[in-house]
N, C-alpha and C positions, 0 to 999 in steps of 0.2 A: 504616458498615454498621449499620443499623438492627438494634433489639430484637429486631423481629416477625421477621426474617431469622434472626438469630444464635437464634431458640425454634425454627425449622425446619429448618435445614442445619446438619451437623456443619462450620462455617467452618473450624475448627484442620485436617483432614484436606483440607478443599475449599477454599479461601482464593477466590472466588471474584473480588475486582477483583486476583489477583495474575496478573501479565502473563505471566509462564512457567506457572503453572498454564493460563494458558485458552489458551497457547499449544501445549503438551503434548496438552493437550484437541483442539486443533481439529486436530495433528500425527496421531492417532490415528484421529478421525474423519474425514475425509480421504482416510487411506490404508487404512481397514477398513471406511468405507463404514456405520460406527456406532462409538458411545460408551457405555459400560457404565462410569456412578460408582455405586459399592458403598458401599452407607451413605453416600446423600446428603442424607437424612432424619434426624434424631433420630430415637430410638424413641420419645419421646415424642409427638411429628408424627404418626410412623407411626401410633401407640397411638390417636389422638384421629381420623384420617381411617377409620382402621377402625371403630373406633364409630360416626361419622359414618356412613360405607357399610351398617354395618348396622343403625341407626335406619331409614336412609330408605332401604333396598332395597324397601318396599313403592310407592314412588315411581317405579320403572324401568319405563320402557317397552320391551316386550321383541320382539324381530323375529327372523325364520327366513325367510332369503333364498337364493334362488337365483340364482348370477350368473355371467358370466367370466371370468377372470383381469383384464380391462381396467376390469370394473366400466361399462361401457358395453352401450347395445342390441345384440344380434345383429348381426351383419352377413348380408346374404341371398347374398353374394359366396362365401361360406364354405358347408361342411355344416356338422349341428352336433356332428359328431365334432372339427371341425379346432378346434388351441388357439384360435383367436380365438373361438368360440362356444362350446365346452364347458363347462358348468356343475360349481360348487360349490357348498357350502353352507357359506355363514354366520349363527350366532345368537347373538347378546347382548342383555343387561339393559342400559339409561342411562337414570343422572339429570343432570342436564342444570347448568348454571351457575346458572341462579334457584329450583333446590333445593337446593342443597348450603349448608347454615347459613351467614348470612352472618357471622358468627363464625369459621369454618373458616382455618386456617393456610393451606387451597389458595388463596383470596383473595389473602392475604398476600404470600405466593411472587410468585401470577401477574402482581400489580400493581407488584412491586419495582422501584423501576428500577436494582438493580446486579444481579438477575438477570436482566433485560431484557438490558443493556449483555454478561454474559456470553456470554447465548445469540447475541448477534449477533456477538462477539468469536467465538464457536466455528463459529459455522454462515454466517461471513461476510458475514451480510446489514446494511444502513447502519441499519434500525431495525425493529422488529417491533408490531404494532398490536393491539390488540382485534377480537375482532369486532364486527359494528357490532351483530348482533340479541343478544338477552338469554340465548341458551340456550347457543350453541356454544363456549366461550371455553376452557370446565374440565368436561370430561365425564368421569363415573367409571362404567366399564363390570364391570359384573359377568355371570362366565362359569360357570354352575354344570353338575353331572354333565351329560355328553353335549355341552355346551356347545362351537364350536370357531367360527374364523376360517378359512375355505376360502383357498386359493393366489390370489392375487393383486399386484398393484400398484398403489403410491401413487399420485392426481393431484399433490398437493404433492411439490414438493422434500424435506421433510424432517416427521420426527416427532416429538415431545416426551410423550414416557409417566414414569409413575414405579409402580413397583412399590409396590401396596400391600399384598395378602395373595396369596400362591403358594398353589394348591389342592395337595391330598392327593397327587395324581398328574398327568400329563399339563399339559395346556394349559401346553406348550411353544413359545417362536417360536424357529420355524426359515425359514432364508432362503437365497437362494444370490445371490449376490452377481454385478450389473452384465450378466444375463441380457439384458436390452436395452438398443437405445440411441433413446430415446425424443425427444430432441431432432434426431435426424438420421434420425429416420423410419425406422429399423432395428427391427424387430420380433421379429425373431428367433424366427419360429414355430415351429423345427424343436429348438431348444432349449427352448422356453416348454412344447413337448409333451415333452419327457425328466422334465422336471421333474413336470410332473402326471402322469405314467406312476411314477415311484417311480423309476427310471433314472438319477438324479442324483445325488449323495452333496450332501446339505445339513450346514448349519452350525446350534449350535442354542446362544441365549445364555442363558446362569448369570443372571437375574435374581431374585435375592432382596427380600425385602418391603427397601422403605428406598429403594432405588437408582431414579438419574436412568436413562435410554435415550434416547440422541439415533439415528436411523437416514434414512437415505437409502434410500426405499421408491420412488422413482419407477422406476428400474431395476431393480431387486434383487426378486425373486419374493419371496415370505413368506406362512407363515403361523403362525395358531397350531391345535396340536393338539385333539383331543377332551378336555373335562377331567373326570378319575376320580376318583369320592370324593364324604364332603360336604362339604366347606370351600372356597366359592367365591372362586373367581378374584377379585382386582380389580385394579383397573388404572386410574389417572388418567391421562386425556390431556389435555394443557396444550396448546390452540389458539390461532397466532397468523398476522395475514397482512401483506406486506408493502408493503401498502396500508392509511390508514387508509379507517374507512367501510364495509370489508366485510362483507354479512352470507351465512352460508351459505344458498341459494336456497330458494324455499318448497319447492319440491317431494321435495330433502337434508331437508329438516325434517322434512316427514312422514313420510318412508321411516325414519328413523333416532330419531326423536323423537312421533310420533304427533301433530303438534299444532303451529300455527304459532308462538303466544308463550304 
């Protein structure tokens, strides 16, 4: 286990090439459909991506989208009351992987190969990639007053965030778990609408600054809330695909990023 590792992960608490630990882990995840490690960062880490975040927050590209739950076009099959076309809103700040200091601990991490080796131990897949373009890999999103994430679902299998700074109030995720079944073509529209109705009792995760999030968004509705106060939200997302060579397509780039490279 390398320096740069043991300067970013509390190792003693997270042993991370220990076999029962990532067992435990993937035991959890699994059967809750997410992973919450608390204090998976040093504060130190913490202390220096926060700075980081707020150096270069003048660097974020910032978007206010209207979408639906699927993150897909309309469908003309549908009205645009029914859950397949009803609209949310989503806005956030991102800077992208080729602004974030290349000095930064988020490198570090991303690049490790016994945090690689972990996250595949946990999330079962044989091995996990870069992307192939320059931007997508390590995005830190910041979500300030009014700021929120509208009800939706993942294309990917799975998610990798780390709490970086919790705002004042709100900008909470909440999720309900295995709403659909996306691989057998089950959609589940009459549930997908309980949910955006407020009719649903949701589940909402304890993330403190410091903590890993591993989550299974493909199925599972989520979102995050409006966020109150001045102390914005941030949130690293650590992107990986399970192919090498991929880049996310131009047209994800502009929407989400303003700009091809």
């Amino acid at each position: 286990m390398n320096q740069v590792l043991a300067d970013v992960i509390n190792l003693d608490r997270h042993p991370l090439i220990n076999e029962g630990f990532r067992a435990e882990c993937k035991r959890m995840l699994d059967q809750n459909g997410v992973l919450v490690v608390p204090n998976f960062m040093t504060p130190a880490a913490v202390s220096s991506v926060q700075h980081e975040g707020e150096e270069n927050q003048d660097l974020a590209y910032y978007t206010l989208n209207s979408h639906n739950i699927y993150l897909k076009p309309s469908d003309s099959k549908y009205p645009p009351t029914h859950p397949r076309n009803r609209e949310v809103t989503s806005s956030k700040g991102c800077i992208t992987t080729d602004q974030i200091p290349r000095d930064s601990v988020l490198h570090g991490l991303y690049k490790s190969p016994d945090f690689r080796a972990f996250l595949c131990a946990v999330l079962g897949e044989r091995e996990l990639f870069a992307y192939g373009d320059a931007m997508s890999s390590i995005n830190l999103h910041y979500a300030s007053e009014g700021q929120e994430l509208g009800w939706h679902y993942d294309n990917s299998s799975f998610a990798i965030t780390l709490m970086i700074q919790k705002p004042e109030d709100g900008g909470n995720f909440e999720y309900v778990k295995d709403v659909r079944d996306a691989d057998n073509g089950d959609m589940n529209y009459e549930l997908s609408a309980k949910v955006l109705d407020g009719d649903v009792p949701t589940k909402s995760l304890a993330m403190d600054a410091g903590a890993l999030i591993l989550f299974r968004g493909r199925n599972s509705m989520h979102r995050v809330t409006p966020v109150n106060g001045n102390r914005t939200r941030m949130l690293v997302v650590l992107a990986y695909n399970t192919e090498p060579g991929i880049a996310l397509s131009e047209s994800a780039r502009m929407t989400f990023y303003g700009r091809l490279e």
